[in-house]
Every structure is written in structure tokens, then in C-alpha cells.
C-alpha positions as CSV (number, residue, x, y, z in Angstrom):
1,X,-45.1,-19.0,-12.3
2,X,-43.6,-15.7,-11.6
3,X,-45.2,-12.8,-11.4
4,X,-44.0,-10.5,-13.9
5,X,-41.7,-7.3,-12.1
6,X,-42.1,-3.6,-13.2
7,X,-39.2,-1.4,-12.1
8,X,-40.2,2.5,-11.4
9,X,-36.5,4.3,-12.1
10,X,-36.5,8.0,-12.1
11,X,-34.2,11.1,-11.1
12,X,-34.7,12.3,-7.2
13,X,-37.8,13.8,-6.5
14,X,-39.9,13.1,-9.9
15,X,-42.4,10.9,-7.8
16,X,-41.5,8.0,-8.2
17,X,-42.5,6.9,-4.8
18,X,-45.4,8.7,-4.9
19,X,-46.4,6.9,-7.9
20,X,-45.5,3.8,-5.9
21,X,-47.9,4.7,-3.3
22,X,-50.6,5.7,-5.2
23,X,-51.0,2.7,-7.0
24,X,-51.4,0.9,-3.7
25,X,-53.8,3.3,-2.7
26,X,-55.8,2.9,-5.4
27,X,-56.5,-0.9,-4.0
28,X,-54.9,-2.8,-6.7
29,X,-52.3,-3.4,-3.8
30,X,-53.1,-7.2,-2.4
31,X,-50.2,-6.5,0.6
32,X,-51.8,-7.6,3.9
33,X,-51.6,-5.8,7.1
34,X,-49.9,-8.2,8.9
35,X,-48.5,-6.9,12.6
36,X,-44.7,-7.5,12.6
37,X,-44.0,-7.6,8.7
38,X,-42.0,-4.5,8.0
39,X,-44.1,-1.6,6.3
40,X,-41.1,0.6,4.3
41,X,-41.7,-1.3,1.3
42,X,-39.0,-1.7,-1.9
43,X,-41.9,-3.6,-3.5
44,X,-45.5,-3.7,-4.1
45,X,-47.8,-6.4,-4.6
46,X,-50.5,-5.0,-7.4
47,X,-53.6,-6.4,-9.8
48,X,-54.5,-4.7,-12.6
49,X,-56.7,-6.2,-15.7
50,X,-56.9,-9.6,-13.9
51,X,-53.4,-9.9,-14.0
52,X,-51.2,-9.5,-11.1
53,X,-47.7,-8.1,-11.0
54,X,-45.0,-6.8,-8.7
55,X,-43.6,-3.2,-8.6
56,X,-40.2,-2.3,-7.4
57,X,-39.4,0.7,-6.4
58,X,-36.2,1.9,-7.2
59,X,-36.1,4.9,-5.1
60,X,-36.4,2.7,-2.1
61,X,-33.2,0.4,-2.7
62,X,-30.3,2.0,-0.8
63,X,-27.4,3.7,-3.2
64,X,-24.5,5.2,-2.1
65,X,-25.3,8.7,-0.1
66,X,-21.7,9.5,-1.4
67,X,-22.4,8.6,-5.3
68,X,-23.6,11.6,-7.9
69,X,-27.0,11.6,-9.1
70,X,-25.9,10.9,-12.5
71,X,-24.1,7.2,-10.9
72,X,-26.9,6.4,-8.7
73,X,-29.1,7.1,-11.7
74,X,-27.0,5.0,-14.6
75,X,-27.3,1.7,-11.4
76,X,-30.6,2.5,-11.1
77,X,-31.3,2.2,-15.0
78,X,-28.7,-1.2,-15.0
79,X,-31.0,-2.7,-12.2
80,X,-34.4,-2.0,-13.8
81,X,-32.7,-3.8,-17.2
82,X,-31.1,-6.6,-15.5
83,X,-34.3,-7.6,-14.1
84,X,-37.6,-5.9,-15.1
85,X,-39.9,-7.1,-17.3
86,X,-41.2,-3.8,-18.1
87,X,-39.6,-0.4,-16.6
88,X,-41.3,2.8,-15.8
89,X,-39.3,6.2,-16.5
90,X,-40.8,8.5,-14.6
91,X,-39.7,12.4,-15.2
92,X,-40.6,15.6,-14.0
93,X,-43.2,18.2,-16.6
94,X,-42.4,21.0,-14.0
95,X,-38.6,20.9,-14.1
96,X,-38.4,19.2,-17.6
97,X,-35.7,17.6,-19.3
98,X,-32.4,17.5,-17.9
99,X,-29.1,15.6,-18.4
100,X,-29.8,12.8,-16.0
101,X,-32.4,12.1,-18.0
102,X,-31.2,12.0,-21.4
103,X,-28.0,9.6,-19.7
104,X,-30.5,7.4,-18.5
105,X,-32.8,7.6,-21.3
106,X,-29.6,6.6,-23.5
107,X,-28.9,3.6,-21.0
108,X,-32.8,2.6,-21.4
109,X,-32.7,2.8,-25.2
110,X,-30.2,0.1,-26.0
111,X,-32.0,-2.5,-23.5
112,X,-34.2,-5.0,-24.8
113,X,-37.1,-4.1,-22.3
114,X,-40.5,-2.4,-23.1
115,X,-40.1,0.8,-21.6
116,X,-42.7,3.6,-21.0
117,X,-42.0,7.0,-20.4
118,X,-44.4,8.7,-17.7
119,X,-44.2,12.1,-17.4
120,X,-45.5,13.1,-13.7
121,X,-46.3,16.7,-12.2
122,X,-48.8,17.1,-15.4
123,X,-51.8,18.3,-12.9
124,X,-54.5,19.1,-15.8
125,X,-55.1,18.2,-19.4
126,X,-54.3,22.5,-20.1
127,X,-50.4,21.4,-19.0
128,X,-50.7,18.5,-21.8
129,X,-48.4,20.4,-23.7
130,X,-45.5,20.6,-21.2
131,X,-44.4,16.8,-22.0
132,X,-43.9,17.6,-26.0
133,X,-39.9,17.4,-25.0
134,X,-39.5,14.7,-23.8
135,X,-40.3,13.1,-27.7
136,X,-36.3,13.7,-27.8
137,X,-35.2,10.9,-24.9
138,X,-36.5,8.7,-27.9
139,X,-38.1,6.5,-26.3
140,X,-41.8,6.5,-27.5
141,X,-45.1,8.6,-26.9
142,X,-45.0,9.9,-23.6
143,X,-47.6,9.4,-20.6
144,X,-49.0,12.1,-19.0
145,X,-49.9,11.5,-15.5
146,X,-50.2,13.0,-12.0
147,X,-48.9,10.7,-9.5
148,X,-50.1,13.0,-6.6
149,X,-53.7,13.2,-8.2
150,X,-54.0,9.8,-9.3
151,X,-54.6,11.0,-13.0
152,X,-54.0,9.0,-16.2
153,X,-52.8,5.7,-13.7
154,X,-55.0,3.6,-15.5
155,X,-53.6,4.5,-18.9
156,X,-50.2,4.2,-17.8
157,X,-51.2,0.5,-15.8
158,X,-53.1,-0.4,-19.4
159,X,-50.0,0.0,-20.9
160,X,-47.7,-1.6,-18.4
161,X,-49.6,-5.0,-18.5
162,X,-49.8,-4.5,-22.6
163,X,-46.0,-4.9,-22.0
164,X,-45.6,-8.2,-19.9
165,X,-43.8,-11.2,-21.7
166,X,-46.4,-13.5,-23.2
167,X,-44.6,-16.9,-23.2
168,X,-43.0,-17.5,-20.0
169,X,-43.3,-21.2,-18.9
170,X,-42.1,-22.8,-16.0
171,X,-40.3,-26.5,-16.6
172,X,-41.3,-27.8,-13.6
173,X,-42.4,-31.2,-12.9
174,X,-45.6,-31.9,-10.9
175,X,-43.9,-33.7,-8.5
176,X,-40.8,-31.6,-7.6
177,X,-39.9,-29.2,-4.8
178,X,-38.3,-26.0,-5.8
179,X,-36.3,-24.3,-3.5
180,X,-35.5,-20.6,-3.8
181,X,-32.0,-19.0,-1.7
182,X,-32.4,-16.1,-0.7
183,X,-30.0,-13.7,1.3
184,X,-27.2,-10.4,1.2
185,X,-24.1,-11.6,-0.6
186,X,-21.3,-13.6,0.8
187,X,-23.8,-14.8,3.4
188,X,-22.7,-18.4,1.6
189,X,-25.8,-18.5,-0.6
190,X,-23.0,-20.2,-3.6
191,X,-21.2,-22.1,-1.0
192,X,-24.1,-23.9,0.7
193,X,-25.4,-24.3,-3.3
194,X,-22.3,-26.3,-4.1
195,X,-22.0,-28.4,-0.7
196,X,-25.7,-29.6,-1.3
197,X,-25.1,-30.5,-5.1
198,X,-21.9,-31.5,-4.2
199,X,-23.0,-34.1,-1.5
200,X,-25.9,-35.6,-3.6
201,X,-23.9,-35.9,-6.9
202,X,-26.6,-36.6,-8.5
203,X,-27.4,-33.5,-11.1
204,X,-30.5,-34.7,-13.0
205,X,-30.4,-31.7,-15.8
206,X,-29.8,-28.1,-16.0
207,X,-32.3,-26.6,-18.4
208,X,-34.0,-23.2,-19.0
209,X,-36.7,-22.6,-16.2
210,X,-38.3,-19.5,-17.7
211,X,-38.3,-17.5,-20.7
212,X,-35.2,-14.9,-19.1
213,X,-32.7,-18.1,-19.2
214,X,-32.7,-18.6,-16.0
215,X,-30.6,-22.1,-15.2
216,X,-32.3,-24.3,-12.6
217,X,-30.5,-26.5,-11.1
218,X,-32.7,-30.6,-10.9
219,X,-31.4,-33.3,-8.9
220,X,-32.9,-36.2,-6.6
221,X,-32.1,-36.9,-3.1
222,X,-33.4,-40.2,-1.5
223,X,-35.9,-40.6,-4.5
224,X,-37.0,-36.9,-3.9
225,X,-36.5,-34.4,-6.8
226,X,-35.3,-31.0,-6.0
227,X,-35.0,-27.8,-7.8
228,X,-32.7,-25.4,-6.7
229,X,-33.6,-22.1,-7.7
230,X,-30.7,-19.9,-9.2
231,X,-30.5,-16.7,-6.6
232,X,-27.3,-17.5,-5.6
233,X,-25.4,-16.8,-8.5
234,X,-25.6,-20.0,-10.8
235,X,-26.5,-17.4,-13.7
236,X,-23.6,-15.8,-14.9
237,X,-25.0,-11.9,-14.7
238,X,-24.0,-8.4,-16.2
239,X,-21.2,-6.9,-13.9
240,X,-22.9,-4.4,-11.2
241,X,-20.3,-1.8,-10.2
242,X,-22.0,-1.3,-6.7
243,X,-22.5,-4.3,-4.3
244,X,-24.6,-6.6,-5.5
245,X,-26.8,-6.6,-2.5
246,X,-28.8,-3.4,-3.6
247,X,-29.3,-5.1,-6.8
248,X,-30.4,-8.9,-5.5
249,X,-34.0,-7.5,-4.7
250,X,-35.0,-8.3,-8.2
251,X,-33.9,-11.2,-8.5
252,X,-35.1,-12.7,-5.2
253,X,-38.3,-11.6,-5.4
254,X,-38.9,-13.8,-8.9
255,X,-37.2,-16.6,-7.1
256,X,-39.5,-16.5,-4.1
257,X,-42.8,-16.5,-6.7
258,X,-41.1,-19.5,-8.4
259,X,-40.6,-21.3,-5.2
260,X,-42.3,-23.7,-2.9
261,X,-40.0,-23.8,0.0
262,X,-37.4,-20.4,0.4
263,X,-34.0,-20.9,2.2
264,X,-33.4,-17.6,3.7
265,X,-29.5,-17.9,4.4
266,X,-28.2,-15.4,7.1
267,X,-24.5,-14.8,7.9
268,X,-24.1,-16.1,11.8
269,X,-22.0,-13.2,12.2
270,X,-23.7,-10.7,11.3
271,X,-26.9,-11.4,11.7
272,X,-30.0,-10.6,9.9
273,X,-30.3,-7.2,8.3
274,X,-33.6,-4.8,7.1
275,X,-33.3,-5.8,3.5
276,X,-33.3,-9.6,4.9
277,X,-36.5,-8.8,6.6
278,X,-38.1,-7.2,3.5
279,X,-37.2,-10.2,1.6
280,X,-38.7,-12.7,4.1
281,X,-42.1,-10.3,4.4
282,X,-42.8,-11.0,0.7
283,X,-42.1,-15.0,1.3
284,X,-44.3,-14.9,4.1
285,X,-47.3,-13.0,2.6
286,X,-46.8,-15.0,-0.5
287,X,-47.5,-18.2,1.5
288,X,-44.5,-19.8,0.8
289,X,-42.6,-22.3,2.8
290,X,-39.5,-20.8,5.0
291,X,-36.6,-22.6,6.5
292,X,-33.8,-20.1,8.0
293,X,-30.6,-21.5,7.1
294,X,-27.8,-19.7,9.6
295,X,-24.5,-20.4,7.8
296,X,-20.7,-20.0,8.9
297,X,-22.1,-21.5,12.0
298,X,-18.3,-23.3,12.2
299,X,-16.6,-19.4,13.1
300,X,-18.8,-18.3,15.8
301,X,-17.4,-19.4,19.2
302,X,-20.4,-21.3,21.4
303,X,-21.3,-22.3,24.5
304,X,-24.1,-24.8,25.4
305,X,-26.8,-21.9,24.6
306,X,-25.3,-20.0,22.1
307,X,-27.7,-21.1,19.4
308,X,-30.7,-21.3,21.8
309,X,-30.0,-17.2,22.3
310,X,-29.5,-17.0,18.5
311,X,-32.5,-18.1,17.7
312,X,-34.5,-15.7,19.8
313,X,-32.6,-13.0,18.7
314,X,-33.6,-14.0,14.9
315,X,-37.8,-14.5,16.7
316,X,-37.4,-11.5,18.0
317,X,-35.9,-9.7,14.8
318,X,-38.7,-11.0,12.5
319,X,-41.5,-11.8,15.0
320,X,-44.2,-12.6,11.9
321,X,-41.9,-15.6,11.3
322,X,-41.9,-17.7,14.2
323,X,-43.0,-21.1,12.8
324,X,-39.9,-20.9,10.9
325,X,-37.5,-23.6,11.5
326,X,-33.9,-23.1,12.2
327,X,-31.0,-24.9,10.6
328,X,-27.5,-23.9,11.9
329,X,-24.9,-24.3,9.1
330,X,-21.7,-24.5,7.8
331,X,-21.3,-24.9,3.9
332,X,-17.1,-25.1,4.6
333,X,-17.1,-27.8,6.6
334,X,-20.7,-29.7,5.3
335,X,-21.8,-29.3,9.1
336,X,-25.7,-29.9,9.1
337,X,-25.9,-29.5,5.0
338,X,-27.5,-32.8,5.0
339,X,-30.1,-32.0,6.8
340,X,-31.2,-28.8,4.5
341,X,-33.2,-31.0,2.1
342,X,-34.4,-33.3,4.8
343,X,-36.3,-29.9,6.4
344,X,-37.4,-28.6,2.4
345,X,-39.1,-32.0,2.4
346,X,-40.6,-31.7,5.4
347,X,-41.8,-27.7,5.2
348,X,-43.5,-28.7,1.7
349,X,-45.0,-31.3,3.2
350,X,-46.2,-29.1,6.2
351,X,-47.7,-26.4,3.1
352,X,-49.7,-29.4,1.5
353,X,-51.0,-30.7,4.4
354,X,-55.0,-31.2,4.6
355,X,-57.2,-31.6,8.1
356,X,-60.1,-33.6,7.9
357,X,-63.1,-30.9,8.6
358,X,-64.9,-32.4,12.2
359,X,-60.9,-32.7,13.6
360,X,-60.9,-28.9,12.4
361,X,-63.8,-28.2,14.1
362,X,-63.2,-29.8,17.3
363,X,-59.9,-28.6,17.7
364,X,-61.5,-25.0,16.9
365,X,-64.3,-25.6,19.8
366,X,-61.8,-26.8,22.2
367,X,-59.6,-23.1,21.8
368,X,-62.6,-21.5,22.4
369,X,-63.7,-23.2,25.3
370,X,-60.3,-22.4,26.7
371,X,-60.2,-18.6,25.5
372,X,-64.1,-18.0,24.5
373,X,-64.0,-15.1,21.5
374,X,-64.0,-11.6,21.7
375,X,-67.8,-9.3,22.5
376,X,-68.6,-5.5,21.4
377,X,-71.2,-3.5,22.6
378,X,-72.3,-6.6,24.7
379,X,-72.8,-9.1,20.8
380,X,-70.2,-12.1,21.7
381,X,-68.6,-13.2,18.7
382,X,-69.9,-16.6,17.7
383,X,-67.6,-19.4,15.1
384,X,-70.6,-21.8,13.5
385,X,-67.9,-23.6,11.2
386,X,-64.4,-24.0,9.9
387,X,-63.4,-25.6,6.9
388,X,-59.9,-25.6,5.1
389,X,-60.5,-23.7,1.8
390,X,-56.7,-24.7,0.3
391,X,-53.4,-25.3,0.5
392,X,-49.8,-24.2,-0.3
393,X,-50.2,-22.2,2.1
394,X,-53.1,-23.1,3.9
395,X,-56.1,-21.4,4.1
396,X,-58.9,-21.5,6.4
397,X,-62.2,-20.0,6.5
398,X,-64.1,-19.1,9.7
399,X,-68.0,-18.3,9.5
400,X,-68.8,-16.2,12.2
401,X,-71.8,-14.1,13.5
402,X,-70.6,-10.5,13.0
403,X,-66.6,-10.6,11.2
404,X,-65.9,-7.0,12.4
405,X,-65.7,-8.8,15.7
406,X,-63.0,-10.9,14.9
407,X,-60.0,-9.2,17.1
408,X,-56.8,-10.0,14.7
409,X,-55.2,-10.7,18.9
410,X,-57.8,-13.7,18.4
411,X,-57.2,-15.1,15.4
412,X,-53.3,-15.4,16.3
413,X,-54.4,-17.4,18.8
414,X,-56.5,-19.9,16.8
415,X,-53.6,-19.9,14.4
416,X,-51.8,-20.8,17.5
417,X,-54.0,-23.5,18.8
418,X,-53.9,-24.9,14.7
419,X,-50.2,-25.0,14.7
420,X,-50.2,-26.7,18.6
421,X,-52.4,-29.5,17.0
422,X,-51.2,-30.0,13.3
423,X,-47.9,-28.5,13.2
424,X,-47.8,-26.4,10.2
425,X,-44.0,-26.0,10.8
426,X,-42.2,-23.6,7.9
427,X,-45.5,-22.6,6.9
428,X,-47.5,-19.3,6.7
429,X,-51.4,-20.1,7.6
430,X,-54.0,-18.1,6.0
431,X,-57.1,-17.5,8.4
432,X,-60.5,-15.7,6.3
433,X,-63.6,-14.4,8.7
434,X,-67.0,-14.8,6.8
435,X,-70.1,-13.5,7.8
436,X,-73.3,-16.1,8.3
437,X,-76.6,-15.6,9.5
438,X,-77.5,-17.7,12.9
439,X,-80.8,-19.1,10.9
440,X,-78.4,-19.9,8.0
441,X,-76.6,-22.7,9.9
């Protein structure tokens, strides 16, 4: 299932980011600290209610420096109703209503979407009475809040999850592997879509995959079914004035919850790009599967090591994804497109794989006889027992003598010394520290 998405739009400097911010302040954020995953977030990972959700920050999806506030405002409005389940309006008590705001107000109005109207800069309940004008954007009872002070968020999250679509089912089989594509436009996303459904010629169905029409695209390849995901364009969508890319966030992100293996398709001449590495941070801390799929490989002009340099250019560009395979591409001439599904089936195979717990174990008390763990104050960190807790991604759980002690420098290298003895190719691992008690053992 996808997570539902909540779109923060807003004129310049009404707080929307620091709305965005404060809601991951306030903990319901579940983003990890992972070194290497890029920090100037578009989107936030959040729980409220028992019900998690992401949140998208408009603010932080590049427009046009050269575009009037009024334009930038009427795309941002376009994105939040293309995509959102629920937007937030967010406008300014201090400076009050102005035209940008009734425009987009006017934009927000004729969409089908549940939107709520949050009225920030309302420091104390005595300024209550400063949001009374904004009953004419018509859109509903206003929400007083302070973004900075972290008043009234819970009223205005109460609402927001009040809002999320109740019926949205996933036609998915049990046995199936979806795939999401990801990437910038006219990196070949639709090209390498066509050559792979083109090749296998063997289209089981197209039928709605979720409750907003999506169109996934079924079909088999040596007896294993597929379900290609439709990010790259399948879906015929409202014309976007700007380029698409600053609009495609949306979209990707719902892909990437819906999927079990992402293709994250790069443009071999032009490399990989921030909002690429943004993209692939949200794959990765969601646990998904990742195969990078470099395409127009046929128009760059080689040498025996030009991908060998290619690839560490791409390790070094996103350094938290270095068990990701590499497939180089060309959806023009079919070079290597056969081998696309081949590598899905693989990663996914990689994400569901178990390890039998005394294996685990010895392979965890061989690494540390090699690099014994971490001390403080003179305590040396001790590991009584590891035992795989899941899958998809997986997840293993380390009980230890003191957790604080647990260096994160350490556990990458036991999640190095797992991937040297099980593989785990294409797959994120996720590594919990438990405390025990030594007489507990």
C-alpha cells in the first residue's frame, strides 16, 4: 500500500517549511540518520494517530527563480492537486490576505481534494481573531496554528489524517514483483518501459492499481509475473506548463511505497542529479529493492573502463547505495534490456532472503574476532546474539551489553561482513542494537 501524501502549498515566507520542520521535530518524523543519504529534504516521513503518511514540501521543489510569485504559486497549487491526497494551505495572520492567495485559493476550490486552510503566525489564542478573513478564500473553517511554536499542530494533523482516502486497495497478486521507475524526464524512463513490454509480448492485463486510477502495467516473463509500476508516463496526466521534473516527486514517491524492487534510471550523459539522490534516499530508507539502470548507454563513446569509472563516479555520488547493482542500458537499440527483469528477480529475491540463526551467529563471531567491537570508559561492547527479525528489507537485531556503545562505524562493518557472506545484493539491510543484561543470557 501506499502511504497516503499531504502537499504543504503556501505563498513565500508563510512557513511552510517551518511547518515542515516542526512536524519532524515533534518525533512523528520516522527519517533515519543515515550518513550519506542527503538531508535537504522535499519530503518527510511522519506518524500520526497510528497512521503513517508522507509530507511534501512544496517550498522545497525547485520553480523557476525567473517565474512571478503568482506562476510559481498557480504550479505549486496544480502539483499539490495532481497528486496529494490531502493539501495543506498554509497563509500568513500577520500579513493577511492577499491576491496570491485568493488565486490559489480559487485553483484549490475547484479540485476534488480535501483541503485545509492553516493559518500560521497566530502566536496566542488573543490573536484568534486575526484569521476571521480568511472565511472569504471559501474554503472551510480555518486552522489557527503557530508553526514556529508548535501550537495547534495536533489539531491541524487530527484533521489531516480525518482527510486520507478510506478505500484504497492495491490489486496485487501475492506472488508478483512490482517494479517502480523512477528518474528526471527523458532519462528513457517510457523508452526502456516500452522495450521491456515490447520484448516479452506478453501483457497479462492492465487494470486499476489503486483508488487514483493509476494503470499498472501485468505481464510474465519466464513464468515470473511482473508489475511495472506507471511513473514513467503510462497515465495520461493534466498538462504541467513547467518541466515535468519539478512535478514527478509526487508521483515517485507513491511509486516507490507501491514497489518492491525500484529501477532508478539515470541518463549516461548526464549523470545523476540532487533530485535523483533525494528520490533514491526515500527508496533506500523505505527498504526497498534498488537496481540502477544507466540508459542511452549506446551514445556515450567507451573505452575498456569507461563503465568501470562510471560506476564509481555513481558510488561515489550516492555513497549510502553501494550494494546497488548496475545495469548499463540502451532502450533504442534493446542493448542489456533483457537483462532488467533478470536483476528485479534477483534483487527481490535478495530482499526475501532468510539466514538460518547459528549461520548468523557464526558469521557475526567470526567479524568480531577479526575487528573485536568498540570500548568506552574502559566497558568493551559485548554481542550475546543475533537473530533476523524480518524481511523485505531485512532486518536484524543485535543484543548487546550497553547499545550506546554501538559505534554506527561498527555496525557498517557487520553489515559489511553480512553482505560478504549472504550477498544481499539491491537490498537495504536494517541492523537494531538491543540492550540485554549479561545474567539474562
Amino acid at each position: 500500500m501506499s502511504k497516503p501524501i499531504v502537499a504543504i502549498v503556501g505563498r513565500p515566507n508563510v512557513g511552510k517549511s517551518t511547518l515542515f520542520n516542526q512536524i519532524g521535530k515533534k518525533r512523528v518524523s520516522i527519517v533515519e540518520d543515515i550518513p550519506g543519504v542527503t538531508r535537504d529534504r522535499i519530503y518527510l516521513d511522519a506518524e500520526w494517530l497510528n497512521t503513517e503518511f508522507t509530507m511534501i514540501d512544496t517550498g522545497g521543489i525547485e520553480l523557476e527563480t525567473t517565474d512571478h510569485i503568482l506562476t510559481s504559486m498557480r504550479h505549486q497549487a496544480n502539483l499539490a492537486i495532481e497528486e496529494a491526497d490531502v493539501v495543506v494551505f498554509v497563509v500568513d495572520a500577520k500579513t493577511g490576505m492577499t491576491a496570491a492567495d485568493e488565486e490559489v485559493a480559487h485553483i484549490l476550490r475547484t479540485s476534488k481534494k480535501p483541503i485545509l486552510l492553516a493559518v500560521n503566525k497566530v502566536d496566542s489564542p488573543n490573536k484568534e481573531n486575526e484569521i476571521y478573513e480568511f472565511y472569504n478564500l471559501g474554503l472551510g473553517d480555518p486552522i489557527p496554528i503557530s508553526a514556529s511554536n508548535a501550537l495547534n499542530l495536533g489539531d491541524l494533523l487530527d484533521q489531516v489524517v480525518e482527510n486520507f482516502p478510506k478505500d484504497a486497495v492495491d490489486e496485487k497478486e501475492a506472488d508478483e514483483i512490482s517494479i517502480a521507475v523512477i528518474g528526471r524526464p527523458n532519462v528513457g524512463k517510457s523508452s526502456l518501459v516500452n522495450a521491456l513490454l515490447g520484448q516479452e509480448r506478453v501483457i497479462v492485463s492492465n487494470i486499476p492499481g489503486t483508488t487514483r486510477d493509476a494503470i499498472d502495467t501485468h505481464f510474465v516473463k519466464d513464468d515470473t509475473k511482473f508489475i511495472l509500476i506507471d511513473t514513467a508516463g503510462m497515465r495520461r496526466k493534466a498538462k504541467i506548463d513547467l518541466p515535468i521534473e519539478r512535478y514527478s516527486v509526487m508521483r515517485s514517491l507513491r511509486a516507490v511505497d507501491r514497489s518492491d524492487v525500484v529501477l532508478m534510471v539515470i541518463n549516461a550523459d548526464e549523470g545523476i542529479t540532487e533530485q535523483d539522490k533525494k528520490i533514491a534516499g526515500y527508496a533506500h530508507e523505505a527498504g526497498k529493492g534498488i537496481v540502477i539502470v544507466v540508459n542511452k548507454w549506446d551514445l556515450v563513446e567507451k573505452d575498456d573502463k569507461t563503465s568501470l569509472r562510471f560506476t564509481e563516479d555513481l558510488r561515489d555520488e550516492i555513497g549510502f547505495m553501494q550494494y546497488a547493482p548496475v545495469l548499463y542500458t540502451s532502450a533504442l537499440t534493446k542493448q542489456r534490456v533483457h537483462r532488467v527483469t533478470d536483476l528485479v528477480k534477483y534483487v527481490a529475491e535478495q530482499q526475501a532472503m532468510r539466514i538460518q540463526t547459528s549461520v548468523l551467529n557464526q558469521v557475526i563471531t567470526d567479524a568480531t574476532a577479526i575487528n573485536p567491537p568498540p570500548s568506552h570508559k574502559g566497558k568493551r561492547l559485548k554481542i550475546y546474539f543475533t537473530t533476523q527479525a524480518d524481511i523485505k528489507p531485512p532486518t536484524f537485531i543485535f543484543f548487546v551489553n550497553e547499545p550506546e556503545i554501538m559505534h554506527f562505524s561498527y555496525l557498517r562493518f557487520l553489515e559489511n561482513k553480512l553482505r560478504e557472506s549472504f550477498g544481499f545484493e539491491g537490498t537495504p539491510l536494517k541492523l537494531i542494537v538491543r540492550g540485554r543484561k549479561e545474567e539474562e543470557v
